[in-house]
Legacy VTK file of the C-alpha trace (Angstrom):
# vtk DataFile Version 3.0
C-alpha trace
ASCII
DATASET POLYDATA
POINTS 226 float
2.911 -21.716 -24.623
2.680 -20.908 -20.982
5.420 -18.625 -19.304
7.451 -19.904 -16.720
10.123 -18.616 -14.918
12.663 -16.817 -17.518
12.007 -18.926 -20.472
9.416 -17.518 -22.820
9.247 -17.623 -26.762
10.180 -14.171 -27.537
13.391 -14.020 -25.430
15.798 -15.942 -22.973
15.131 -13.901 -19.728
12.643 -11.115 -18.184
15.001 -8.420 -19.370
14.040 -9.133 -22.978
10.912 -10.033 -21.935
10.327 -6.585 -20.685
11.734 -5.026 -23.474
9.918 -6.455 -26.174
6.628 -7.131 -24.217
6.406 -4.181 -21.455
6.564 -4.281 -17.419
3.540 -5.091 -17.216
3.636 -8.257 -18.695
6.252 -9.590 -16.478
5.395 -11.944 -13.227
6.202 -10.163 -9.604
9.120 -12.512 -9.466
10.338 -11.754 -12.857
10.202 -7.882 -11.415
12.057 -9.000 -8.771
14.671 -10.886 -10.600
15.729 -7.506 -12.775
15.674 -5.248 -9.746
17.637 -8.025 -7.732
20.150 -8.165 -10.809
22.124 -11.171 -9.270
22.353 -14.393 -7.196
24.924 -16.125 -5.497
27.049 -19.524 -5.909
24.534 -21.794 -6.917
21.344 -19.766 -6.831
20.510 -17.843 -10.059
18.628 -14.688 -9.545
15.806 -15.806 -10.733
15.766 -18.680 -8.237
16.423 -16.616 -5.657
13.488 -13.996 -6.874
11.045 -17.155 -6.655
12.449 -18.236 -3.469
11.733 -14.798 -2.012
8.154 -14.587 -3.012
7.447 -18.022 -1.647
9.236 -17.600 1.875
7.455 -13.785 2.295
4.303 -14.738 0.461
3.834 -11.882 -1.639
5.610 -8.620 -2.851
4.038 -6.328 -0.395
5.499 -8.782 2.767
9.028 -8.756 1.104
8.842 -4.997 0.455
7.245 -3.967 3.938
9.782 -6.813 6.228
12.413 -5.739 8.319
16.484 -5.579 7.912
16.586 -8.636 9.956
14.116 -10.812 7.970
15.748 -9.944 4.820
19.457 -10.712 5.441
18.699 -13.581 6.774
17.141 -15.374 3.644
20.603 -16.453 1.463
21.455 -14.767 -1.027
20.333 -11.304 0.636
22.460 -9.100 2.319
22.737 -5.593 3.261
23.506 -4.006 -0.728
19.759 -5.732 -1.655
18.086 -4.640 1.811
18.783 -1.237 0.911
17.670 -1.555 -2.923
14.807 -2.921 -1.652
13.832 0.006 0.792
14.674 2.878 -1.359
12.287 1.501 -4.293
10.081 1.115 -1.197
10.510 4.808 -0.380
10.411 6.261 -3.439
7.148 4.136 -4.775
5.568 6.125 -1.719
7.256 9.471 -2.282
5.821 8.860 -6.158
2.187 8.659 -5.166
2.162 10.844 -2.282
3.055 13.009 -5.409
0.465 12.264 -7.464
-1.956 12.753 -4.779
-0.789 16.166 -3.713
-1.047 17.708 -6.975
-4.517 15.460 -8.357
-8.026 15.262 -7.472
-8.728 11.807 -5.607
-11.828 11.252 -6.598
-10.670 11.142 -10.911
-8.017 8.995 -10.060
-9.144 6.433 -7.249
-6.746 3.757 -8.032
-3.679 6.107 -7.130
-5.180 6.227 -4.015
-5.856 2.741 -3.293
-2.426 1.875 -4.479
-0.717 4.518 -2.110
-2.895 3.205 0.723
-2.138 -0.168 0.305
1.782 0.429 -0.282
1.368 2.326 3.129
-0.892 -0.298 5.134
-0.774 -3.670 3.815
1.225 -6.093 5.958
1.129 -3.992 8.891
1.407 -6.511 11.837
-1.137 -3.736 13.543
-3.921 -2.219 13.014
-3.363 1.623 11.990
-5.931 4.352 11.146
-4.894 7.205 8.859
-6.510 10.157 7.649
-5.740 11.514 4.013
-6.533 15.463 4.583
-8.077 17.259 1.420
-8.127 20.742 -0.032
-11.182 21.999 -1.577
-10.070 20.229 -5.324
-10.178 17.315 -3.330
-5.918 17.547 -3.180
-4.403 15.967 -0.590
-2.676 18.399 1.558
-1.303 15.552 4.036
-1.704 12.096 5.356
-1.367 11.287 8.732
-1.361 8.394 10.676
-3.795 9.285 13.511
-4.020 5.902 15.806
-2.263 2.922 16.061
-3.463 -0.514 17.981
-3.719 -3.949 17.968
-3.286 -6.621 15.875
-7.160 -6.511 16.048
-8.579 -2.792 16.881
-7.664 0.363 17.282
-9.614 3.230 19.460
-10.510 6.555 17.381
-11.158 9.475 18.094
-13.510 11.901 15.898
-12.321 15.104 17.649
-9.035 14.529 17.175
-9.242 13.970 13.573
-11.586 17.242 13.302
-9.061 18.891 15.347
-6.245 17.993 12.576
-9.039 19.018 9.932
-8.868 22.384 11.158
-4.924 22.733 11.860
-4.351 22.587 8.199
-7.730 23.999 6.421
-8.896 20.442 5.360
-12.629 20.352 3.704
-12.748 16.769 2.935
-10.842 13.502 4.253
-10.367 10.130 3.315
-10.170 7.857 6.457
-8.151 4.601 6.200
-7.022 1.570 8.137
-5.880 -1.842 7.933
-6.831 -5.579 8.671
-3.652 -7.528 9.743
-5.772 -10.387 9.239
-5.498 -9.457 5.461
-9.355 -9.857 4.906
-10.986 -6.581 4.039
-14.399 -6.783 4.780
-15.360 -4.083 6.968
-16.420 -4.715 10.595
-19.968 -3.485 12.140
-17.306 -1.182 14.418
-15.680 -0.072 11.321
-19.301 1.445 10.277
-19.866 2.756 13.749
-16.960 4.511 14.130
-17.236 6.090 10.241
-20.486 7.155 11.162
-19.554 9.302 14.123
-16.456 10.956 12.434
-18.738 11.559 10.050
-21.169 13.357 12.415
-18.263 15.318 14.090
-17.165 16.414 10.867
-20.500 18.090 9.638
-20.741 20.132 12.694
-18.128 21.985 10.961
-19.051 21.683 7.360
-15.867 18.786 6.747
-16.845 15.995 4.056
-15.736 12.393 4.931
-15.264 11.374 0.921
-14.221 7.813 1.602
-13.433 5.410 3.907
-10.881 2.601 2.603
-10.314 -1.012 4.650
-6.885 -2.323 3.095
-6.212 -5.734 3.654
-3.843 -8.090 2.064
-4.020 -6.814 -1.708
-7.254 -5.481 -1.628
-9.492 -2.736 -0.635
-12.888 -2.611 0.199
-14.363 1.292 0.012
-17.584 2.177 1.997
-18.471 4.880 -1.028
-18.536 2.036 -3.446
-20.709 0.031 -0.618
-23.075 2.720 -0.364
-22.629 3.871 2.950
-21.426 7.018 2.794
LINES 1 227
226 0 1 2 3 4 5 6 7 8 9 10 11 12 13 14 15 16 17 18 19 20 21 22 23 24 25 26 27 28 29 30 31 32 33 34 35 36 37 38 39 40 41 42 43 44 45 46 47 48 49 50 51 52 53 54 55 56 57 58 59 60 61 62 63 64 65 66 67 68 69 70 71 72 73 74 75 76 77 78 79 80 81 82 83 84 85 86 87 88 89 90 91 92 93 94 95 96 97 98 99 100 101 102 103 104 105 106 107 108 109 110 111 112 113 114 115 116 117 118 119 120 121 122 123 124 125 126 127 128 129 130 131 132 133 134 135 136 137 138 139 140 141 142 143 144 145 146 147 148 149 150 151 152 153 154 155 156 157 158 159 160 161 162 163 164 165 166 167 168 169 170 171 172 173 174 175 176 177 178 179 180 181 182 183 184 185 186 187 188 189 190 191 192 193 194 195 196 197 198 199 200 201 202 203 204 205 206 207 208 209 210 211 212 213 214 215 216 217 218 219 220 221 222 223 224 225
């Protein structure tokens, strides 16, 4: 029997779901609906969960859109905004965690996830630089450049410069497509390969370099290219 909305054959609604079956086995909407908790006259949370997803497009889009956006879909007002940007927060303040105290490379999908919960849905293209220790530990991230909704202009001495300030030997680089397609550019190479050759002057590794688009990543290590 297939799933839909909140009827299912072990239970009457995604709360039960979830508590017989997991979190994992419930939809993004059905996620939605129990963090949401209600609706209003003549919209039942779980209506309002689906119309949500539909009019944003996905969860990253709800979770990354402004105060104004928000509040102005019915049902949503400034109680639900704020729900939704503290589990927004603390999502990032969870794997920022993670990452600070793990080494990157053994746990690669806490990295993609924090990139993408950082990056996806940008409306412009950002470059960031995840700074690492010598357990590949991430002593910082910083957002290095901003630009366009189609480029941004880098530059490798600046990010070496920041390598230095706090003792990095390794770095992840990271940006975004606003387009939400991930496929690296031939300028995306380019520009990988000089920070590359700025770091080795002083003995920096460049571990990784992530494109995030609209729910996925594409990494140049897995490519082959670095």
């Amino acid at each position: 029997m297939k799933i839909h909305n909140s009827v299912w054959q072990g239970g009457a609604g995604p709360r039960e779901k979830l508590i017989e079956l997991g979190a994992g086995s419930l939809s993004d909407c059905e996620l939605l609906a129990i963090f949401l908790h209600t609706g209003v006259r003549g919209l039942n949370v779980m209506a309002l969960a689906e119309g949500l997803m539909a009019h944003f497009g996905s969860i990253y889009a709800l979770l990354e859109a402004d105060y104004p956006s928000i509040v102005g879909f019915h049902g949503m007002g400034a109680a639900k905004f704020a729900k939704l940007a503290a589990v927004t927060e603390l999502t990032r303040r969870c794997y920022a965690r993670r990452l600070s105290s793990e080494n990157v490379l053994l746990n690669p999908a806490i990295t993609r996830q924090f990139l993408q919960n950082l990056l996806a849905n940008r409306e412009r293209e950002v470059f960031l630089v995840l700074f690492l220790d010598n357990q590949h530990r991430v002593i910082r991230h910083e957002e290095m450049f901003a630009g366009t909704i189609s480029s941004v202009e880098i530059h490798p001495r600046e990010i070496v410069r920041e390598a230095m300030k706090v003792n990095a030997t390794a770095l992840i680089l990271a940006h975004n497509h606003p387009s939400g397609k991930a496929e690296p550019s031939f300028a995306d190479r380019r520009v990988t390969e000089q920070i590359i050759k700025a770091c080795q002057l002083l003995d920096i590794r460049v571990l990784d370099h992530l494109v995030v688009g609209g729910g996925e990543t594409v990494s140049f290590a897995e490519r082959g290219w670095i």
